[in-house]
N, CA, C and O of each residue as an XYZ file, in Angstrom:
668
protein
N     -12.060     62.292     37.468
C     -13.411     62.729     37.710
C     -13.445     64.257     37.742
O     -12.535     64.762     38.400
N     -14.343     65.125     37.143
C     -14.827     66.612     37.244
C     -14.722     67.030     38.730
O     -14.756     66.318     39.734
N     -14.600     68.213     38.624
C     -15.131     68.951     39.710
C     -16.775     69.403     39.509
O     -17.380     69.869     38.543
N     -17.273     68.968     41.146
C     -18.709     69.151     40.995
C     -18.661     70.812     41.456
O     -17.811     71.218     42.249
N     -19.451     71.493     40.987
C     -20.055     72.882     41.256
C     -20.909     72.879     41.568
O     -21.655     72.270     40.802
N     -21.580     73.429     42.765
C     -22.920     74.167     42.922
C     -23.367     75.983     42.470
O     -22.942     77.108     42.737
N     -24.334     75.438     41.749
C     -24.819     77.357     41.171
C     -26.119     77.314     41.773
O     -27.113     76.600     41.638
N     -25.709     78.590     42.688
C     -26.948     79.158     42.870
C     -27.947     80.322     42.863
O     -27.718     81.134     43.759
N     -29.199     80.667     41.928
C     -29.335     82.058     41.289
C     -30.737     81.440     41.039
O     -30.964     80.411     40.401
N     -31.722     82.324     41.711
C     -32.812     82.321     40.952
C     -33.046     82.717     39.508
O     -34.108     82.402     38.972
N     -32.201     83.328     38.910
C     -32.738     83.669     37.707
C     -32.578     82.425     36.486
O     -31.532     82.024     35.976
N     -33.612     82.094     36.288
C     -33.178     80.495     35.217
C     -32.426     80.948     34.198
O     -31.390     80.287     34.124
N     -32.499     81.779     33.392
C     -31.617     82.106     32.232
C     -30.259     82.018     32.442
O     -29.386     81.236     32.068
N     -30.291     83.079     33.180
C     -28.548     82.793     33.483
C     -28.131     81.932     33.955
O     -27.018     81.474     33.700
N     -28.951     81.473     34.798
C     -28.679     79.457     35.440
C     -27.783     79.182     34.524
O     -26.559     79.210     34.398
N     -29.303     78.735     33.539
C     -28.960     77.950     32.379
C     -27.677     77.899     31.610
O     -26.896     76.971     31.403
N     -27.677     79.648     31.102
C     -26.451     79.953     30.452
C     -25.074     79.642     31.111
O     -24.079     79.152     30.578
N     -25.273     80.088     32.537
C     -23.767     79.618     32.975
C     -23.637     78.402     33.366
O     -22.505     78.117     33.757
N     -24.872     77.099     33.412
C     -24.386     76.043     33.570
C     -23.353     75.753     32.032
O     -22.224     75.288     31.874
N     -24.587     76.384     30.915
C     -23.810     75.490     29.852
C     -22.091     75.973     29.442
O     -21.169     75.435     28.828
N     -22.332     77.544     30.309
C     -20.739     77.315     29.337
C     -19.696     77.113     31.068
O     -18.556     77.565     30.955
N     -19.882     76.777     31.869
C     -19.327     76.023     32.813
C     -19.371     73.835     32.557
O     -18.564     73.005     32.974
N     -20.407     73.677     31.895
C     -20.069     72.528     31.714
C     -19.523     72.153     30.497
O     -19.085     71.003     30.461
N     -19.399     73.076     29.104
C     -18.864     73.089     28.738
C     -17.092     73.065     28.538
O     -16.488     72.584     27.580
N     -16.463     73.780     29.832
C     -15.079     73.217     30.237
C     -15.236     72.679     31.113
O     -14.975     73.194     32.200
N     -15.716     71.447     31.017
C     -15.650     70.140     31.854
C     -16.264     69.954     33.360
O     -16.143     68.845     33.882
N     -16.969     71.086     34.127
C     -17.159     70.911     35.441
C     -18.126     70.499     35.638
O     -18.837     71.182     34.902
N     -18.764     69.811     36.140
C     -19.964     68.900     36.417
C     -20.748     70.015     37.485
O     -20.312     70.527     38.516
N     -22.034     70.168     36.832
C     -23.175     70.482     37.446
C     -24.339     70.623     38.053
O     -25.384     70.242     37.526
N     -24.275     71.344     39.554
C     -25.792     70.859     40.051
C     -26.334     72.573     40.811
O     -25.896     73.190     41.782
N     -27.270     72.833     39.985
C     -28.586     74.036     40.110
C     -29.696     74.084     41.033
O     -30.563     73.301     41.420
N     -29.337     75.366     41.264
C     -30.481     75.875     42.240
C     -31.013     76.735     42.092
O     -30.439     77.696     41.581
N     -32.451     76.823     42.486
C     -32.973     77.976     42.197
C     -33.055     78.816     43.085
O     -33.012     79.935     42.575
N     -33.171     78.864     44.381
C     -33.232     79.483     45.693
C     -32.205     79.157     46.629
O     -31.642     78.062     46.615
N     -31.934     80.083     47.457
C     -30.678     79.663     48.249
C     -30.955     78.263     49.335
O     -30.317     77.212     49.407
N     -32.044     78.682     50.041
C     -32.386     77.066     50.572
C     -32.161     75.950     50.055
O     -31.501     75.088     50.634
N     -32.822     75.756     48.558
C     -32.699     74.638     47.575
C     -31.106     74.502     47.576
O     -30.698     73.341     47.617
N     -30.323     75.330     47.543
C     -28.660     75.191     47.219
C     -28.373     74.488     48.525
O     -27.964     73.328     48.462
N     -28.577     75.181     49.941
C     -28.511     74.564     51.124
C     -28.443     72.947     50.711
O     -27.595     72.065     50.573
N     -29.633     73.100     50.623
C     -30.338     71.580     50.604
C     -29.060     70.556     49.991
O     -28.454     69.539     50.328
N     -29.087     71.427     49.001
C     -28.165     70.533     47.371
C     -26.546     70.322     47.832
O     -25.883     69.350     47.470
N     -26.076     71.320     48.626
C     -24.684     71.493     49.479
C     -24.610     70.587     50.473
O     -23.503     70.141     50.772
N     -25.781     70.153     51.162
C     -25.655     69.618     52.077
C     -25.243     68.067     51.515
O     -24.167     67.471     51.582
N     -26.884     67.560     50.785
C     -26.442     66.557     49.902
C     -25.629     65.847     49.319
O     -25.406     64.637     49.345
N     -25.034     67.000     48.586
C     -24.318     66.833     47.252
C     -22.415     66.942     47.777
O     -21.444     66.486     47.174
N     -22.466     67.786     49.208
C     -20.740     68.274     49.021
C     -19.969     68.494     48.262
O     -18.887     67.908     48.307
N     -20.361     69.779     46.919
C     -19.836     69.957     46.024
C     -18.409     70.472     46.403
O     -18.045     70.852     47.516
N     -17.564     70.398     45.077
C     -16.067     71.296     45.562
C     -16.280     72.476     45.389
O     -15.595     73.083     46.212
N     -17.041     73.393     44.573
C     -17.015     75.127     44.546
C     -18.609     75.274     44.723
O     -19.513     74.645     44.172
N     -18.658     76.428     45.779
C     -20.234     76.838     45.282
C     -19.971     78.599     44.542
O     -19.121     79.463     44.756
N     -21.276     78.516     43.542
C     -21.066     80.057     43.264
C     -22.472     80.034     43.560
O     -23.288     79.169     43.241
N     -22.738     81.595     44.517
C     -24.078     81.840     44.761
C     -24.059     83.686     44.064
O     -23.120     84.441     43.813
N     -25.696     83.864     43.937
C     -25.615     85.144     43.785
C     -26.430     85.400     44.533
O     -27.412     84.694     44.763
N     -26.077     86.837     45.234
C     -26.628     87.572     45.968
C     -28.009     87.792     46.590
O     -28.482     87.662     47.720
N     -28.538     88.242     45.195
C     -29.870     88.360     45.466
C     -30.876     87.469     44.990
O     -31.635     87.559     44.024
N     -30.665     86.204     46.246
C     -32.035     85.240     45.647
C     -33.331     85.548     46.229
O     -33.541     86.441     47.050
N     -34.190     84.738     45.740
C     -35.663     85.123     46.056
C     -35.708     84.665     47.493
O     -35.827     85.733     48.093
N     -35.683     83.647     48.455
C     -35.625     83.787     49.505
C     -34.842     83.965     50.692
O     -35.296     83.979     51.836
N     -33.439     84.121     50.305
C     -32.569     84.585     51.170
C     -31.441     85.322     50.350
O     -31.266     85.361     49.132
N     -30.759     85.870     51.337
C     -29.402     86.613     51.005
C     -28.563     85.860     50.541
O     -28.276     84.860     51.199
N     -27.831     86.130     49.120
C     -26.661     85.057     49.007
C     -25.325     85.426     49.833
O     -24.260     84.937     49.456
N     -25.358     86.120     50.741
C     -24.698     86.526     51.647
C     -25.051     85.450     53.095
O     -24.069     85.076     53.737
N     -25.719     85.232     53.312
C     -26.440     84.392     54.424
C     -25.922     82.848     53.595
O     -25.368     81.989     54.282
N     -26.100     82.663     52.452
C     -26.091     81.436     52.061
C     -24.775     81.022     52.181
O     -24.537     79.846     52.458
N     -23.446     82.230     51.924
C     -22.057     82.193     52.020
C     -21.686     81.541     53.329
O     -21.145     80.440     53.439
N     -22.138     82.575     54.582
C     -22.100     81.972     55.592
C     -22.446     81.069     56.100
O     -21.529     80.483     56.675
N     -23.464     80.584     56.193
C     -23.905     78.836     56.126
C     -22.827     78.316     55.727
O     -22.264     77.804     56.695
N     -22.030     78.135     54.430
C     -21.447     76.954     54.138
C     -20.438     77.387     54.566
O     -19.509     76.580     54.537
N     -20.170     78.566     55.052
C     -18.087     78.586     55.576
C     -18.946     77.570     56.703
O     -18.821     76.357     56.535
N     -19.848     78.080     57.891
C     -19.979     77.561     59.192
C     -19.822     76.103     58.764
O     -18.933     75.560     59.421
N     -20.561     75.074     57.628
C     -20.606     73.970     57.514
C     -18.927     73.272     56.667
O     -18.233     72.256     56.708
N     -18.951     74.274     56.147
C     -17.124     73.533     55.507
C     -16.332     74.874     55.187
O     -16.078     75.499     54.158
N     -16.069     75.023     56.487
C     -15.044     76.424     55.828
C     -14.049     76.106     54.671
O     -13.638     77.128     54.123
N     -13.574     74.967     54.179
C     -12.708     75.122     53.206
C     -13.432     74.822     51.866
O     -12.780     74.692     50.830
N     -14.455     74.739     51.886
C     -15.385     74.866     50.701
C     -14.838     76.544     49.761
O     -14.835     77.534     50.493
N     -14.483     76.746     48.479
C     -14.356     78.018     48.441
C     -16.008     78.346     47.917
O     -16.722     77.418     47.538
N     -16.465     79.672     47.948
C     -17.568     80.177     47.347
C     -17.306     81.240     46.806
O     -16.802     82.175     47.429
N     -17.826     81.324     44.594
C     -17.876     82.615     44.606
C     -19.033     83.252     44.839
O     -19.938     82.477     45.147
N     -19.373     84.551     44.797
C     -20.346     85.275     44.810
C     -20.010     86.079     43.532
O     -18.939     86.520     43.115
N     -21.772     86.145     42.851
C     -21.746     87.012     41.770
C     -22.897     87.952     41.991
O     -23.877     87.525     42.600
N     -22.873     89.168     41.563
C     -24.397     90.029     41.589
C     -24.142     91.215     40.683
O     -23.177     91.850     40.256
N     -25.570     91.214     40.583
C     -25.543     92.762     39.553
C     -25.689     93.967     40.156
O     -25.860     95.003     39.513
N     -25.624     93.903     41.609
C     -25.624     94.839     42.841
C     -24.609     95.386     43.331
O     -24.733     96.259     44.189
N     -23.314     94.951     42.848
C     -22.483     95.113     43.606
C     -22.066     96.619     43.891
O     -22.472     97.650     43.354
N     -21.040     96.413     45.000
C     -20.422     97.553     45.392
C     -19.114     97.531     46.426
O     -18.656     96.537     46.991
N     -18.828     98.365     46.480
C     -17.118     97.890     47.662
C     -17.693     97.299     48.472
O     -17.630     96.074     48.574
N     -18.429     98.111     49.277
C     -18.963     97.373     50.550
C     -19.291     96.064     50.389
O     -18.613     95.198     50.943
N     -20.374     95.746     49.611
C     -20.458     94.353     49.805
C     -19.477     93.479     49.209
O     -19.363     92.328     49.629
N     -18.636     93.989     48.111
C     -17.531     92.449     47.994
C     -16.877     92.688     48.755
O     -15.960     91.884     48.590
N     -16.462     93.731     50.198
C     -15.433     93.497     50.864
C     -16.164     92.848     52.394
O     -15.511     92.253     53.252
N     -17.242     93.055     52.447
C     -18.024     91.798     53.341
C     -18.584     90.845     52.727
O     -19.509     90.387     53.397
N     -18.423     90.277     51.635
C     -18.287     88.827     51.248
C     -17.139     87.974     51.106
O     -17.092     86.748     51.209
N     -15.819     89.151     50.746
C     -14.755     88.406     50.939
C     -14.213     88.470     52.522
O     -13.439     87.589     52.896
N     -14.551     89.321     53.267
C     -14.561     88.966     55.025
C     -15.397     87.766     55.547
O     -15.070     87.095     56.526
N     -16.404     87.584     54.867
C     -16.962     86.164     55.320
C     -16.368     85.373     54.586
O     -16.793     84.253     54.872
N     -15.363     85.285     53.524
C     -14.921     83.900     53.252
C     -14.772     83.859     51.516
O     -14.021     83.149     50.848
N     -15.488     84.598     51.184
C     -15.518     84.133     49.656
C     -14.294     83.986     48.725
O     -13.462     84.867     48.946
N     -14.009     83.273     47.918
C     -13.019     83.243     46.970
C     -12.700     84.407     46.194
O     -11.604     84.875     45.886
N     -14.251     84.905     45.856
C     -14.325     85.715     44.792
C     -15.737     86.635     44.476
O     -16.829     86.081     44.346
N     -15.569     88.025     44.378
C     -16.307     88.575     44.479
C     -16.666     89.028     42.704
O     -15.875     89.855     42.251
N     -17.633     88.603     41.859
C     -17.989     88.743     40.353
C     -19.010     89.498     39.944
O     -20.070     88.889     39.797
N     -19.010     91.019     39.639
C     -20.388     91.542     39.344
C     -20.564     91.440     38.135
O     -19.558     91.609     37.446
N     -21.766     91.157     37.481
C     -22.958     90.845     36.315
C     -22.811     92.012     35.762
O     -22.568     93.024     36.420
N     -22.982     91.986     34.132
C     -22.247     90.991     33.147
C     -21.477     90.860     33.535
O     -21.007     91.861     34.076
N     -20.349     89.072     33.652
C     -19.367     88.982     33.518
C     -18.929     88.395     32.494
O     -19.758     87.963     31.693
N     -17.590     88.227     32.251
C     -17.230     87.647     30.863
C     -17.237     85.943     31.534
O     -17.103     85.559     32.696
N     -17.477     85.086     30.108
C     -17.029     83.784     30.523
C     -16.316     83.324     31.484
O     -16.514     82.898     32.622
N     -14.957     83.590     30.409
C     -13.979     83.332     30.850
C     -13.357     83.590     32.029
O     -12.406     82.934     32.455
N     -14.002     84.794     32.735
C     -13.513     85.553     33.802
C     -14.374     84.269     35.215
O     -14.121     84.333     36.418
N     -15.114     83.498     34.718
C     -15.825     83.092     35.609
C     -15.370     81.361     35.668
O     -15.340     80.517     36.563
N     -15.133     81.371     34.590
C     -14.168     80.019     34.301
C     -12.995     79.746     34.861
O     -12.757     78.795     35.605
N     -12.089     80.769     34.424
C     -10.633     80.805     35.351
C     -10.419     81.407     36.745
O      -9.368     81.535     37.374
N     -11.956     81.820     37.145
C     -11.675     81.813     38.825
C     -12.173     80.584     39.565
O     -11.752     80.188     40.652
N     -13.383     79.892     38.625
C     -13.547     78.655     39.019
C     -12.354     77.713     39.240
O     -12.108     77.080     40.267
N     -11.676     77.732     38.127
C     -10.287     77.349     38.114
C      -9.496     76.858     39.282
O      -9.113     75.811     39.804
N      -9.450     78.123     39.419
C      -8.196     78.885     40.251
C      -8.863     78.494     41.648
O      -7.956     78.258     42.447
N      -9.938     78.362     42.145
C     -11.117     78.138     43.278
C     -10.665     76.531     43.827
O     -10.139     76.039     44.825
N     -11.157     76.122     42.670
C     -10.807     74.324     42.685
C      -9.266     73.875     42.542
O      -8.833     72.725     42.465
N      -8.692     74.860     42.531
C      -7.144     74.182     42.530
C      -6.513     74.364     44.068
O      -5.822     73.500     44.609
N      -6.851     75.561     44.637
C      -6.997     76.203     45.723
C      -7.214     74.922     46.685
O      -6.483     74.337     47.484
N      -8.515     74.754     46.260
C      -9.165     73.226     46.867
C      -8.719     72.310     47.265
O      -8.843     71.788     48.373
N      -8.117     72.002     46.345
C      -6.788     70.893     46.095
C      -5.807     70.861     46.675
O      -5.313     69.799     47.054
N      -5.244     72.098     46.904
C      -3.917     72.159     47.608
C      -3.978     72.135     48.952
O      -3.067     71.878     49.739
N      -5.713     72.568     49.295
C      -5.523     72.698     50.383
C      -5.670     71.192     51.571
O      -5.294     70.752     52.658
N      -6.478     70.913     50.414
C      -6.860     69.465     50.749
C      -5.664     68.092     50.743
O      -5.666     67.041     51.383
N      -4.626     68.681     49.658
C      -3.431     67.588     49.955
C      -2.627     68.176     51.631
O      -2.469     67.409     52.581
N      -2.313     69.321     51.642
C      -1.761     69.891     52.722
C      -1.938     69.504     53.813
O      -1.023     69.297     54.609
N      -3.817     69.243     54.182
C      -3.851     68.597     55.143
C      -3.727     66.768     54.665
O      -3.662     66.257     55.783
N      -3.705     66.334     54.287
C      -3.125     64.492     54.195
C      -2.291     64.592     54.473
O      -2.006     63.636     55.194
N      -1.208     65.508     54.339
C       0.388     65.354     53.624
C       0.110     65.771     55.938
O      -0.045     64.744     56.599
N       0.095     66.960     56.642
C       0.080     66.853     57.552
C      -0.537     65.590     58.738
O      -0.126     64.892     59.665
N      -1.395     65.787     58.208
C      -2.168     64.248     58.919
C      -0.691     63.041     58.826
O      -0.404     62.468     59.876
N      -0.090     62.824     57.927
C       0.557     61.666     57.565
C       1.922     62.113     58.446
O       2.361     61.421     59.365
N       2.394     63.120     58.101
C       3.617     63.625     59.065
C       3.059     63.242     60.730
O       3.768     62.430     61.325
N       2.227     63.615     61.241
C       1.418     63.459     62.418
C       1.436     61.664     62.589
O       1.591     61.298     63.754
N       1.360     61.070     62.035
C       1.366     59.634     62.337
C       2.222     59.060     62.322
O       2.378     57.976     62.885
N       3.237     59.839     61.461
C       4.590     58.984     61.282
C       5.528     59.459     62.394
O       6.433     58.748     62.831
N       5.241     60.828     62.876
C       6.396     61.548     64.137
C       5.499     61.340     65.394
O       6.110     61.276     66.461
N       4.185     61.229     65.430
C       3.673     61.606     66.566
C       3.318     60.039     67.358
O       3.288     58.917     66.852
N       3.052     60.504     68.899
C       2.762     58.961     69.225
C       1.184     58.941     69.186
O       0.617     58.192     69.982
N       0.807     59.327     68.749
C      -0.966     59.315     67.998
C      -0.978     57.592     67.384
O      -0.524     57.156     66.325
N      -1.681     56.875     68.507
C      -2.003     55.236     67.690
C      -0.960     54.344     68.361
O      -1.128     53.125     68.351
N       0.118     54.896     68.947
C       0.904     53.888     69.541
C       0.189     53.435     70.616
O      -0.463     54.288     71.217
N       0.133     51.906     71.145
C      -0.747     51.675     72.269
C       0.429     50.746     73.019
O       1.496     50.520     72.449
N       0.161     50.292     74.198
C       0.755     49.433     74.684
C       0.154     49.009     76.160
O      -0.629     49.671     76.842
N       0.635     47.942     76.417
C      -0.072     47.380     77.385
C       0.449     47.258     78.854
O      -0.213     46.831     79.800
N       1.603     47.654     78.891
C       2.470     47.838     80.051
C       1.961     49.237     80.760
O       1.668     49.927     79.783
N       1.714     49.979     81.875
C       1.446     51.369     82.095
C       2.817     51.665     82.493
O       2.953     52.821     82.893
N       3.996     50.863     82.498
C       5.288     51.840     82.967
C       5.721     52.435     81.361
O       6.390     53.467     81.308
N       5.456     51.989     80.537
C       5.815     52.341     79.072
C       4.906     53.379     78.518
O       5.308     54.303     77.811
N       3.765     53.211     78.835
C       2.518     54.121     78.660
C       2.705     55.892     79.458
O       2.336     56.954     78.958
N       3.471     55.653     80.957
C       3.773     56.216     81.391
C       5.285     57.419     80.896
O       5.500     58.563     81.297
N       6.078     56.572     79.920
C       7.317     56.933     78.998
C       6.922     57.659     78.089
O       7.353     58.745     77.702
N       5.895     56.904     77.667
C       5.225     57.950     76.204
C       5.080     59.222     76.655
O       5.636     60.230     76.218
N       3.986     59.090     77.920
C       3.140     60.350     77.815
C       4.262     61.529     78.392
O       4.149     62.747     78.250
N       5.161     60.934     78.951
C       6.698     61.799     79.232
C       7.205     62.539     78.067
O       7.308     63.766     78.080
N       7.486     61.889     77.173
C       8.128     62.348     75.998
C       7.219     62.765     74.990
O       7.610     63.422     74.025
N       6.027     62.429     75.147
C       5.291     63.747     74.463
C       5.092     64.762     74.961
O       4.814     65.647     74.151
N       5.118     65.217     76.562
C       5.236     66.427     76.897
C       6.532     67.276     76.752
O       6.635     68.486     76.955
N       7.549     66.364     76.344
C       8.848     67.199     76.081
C       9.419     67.465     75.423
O      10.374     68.239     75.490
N       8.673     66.440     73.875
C       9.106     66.653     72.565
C       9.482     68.004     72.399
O      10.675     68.196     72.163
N       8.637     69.113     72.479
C       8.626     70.457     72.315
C       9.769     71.120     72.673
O      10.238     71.957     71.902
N      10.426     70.815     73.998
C      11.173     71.655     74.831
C      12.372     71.672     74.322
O      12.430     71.036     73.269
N      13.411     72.177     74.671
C      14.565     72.148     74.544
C      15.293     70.944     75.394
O      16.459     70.685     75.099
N      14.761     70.332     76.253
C      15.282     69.724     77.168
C      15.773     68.113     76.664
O      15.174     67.326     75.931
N      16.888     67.994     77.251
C      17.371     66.450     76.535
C      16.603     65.277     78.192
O      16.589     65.629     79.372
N      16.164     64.132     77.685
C      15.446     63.110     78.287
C      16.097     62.119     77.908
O      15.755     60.988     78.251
């Protein structure tokens, strides 16, 4: 299955244009025109990458960044604008962003950070299973029992797992 993207940019042209040559290498797409509407569509939708730009018609794509770290910090987001400047890609990448892209950009340049965004994704997302699963298999997380002198053993040796101390 694709990776879903969220784009969000009031300007329809470039919408348009960068949906098509983003769905053109394979990533499945869903558009917004206003940052709320993206809200909306993020909330919905739980895409794997959002790219927002900056300056939408009713909010900051800076505000919109933050929203979704607060709602899924491991969501990556890029940000693109034709505004840019140090200052602001270095407080968009302090709030979180993957990637900071000022207008014109090349395709490709927007393709292989998408890329690179959603693989990111991935790894980060096996990392935690792969921990979760270590956690169930070492930890007494789920062991139950019905005796409280045994119940009482557990909760012993999980406080001492840590220590140096032999039990």
């Amino acid at each position: 299955m694709a990776d879903t993207i969220l784009l969000i940019d009031d300007d329809e042209s470039l919408r348009r244009v960068t949906e098509y040559n983003l769905s053109g290498a394979g990533f499945n797409l869903i558009t917004a025109g206003s940052g709320r509407q993206g809200l909306d569509f993020f909330n919905k939708n739980n895409p794997d990458l959002v790219i927002t730009d900056v300056k939408l018609g009713d909010m900051d794509g800076l505000e919109v960044l933050a929203a979704i770290k607060r709602e899924s910090p491991e969501t990556p987001v890029i940000v693109i604008t034709a505004f840019g400047s140090i200052e602001m890609a270095v407080k968009a990448m302090h709030e979180g962003a993957f990637n900071f892209i000022t207008k014109p950009f090349d395709r490709e340049t927007l393709r292989l950070s998408c890329s690179k965004a959603l693989e990111l994704g991935s790894l980060r997302s096996q990392k935690k299973q792969l921990a979760e699963e270590v956690d169930r298999l070492t930890g007494t997380s789920g062991m139950e029992t019905a005796n409280s002198a045994m119940a009482e053993l557990l909760e012993t040796a999980f406080k001492v797992a840590s220590s140096e101390a032999t039990v």
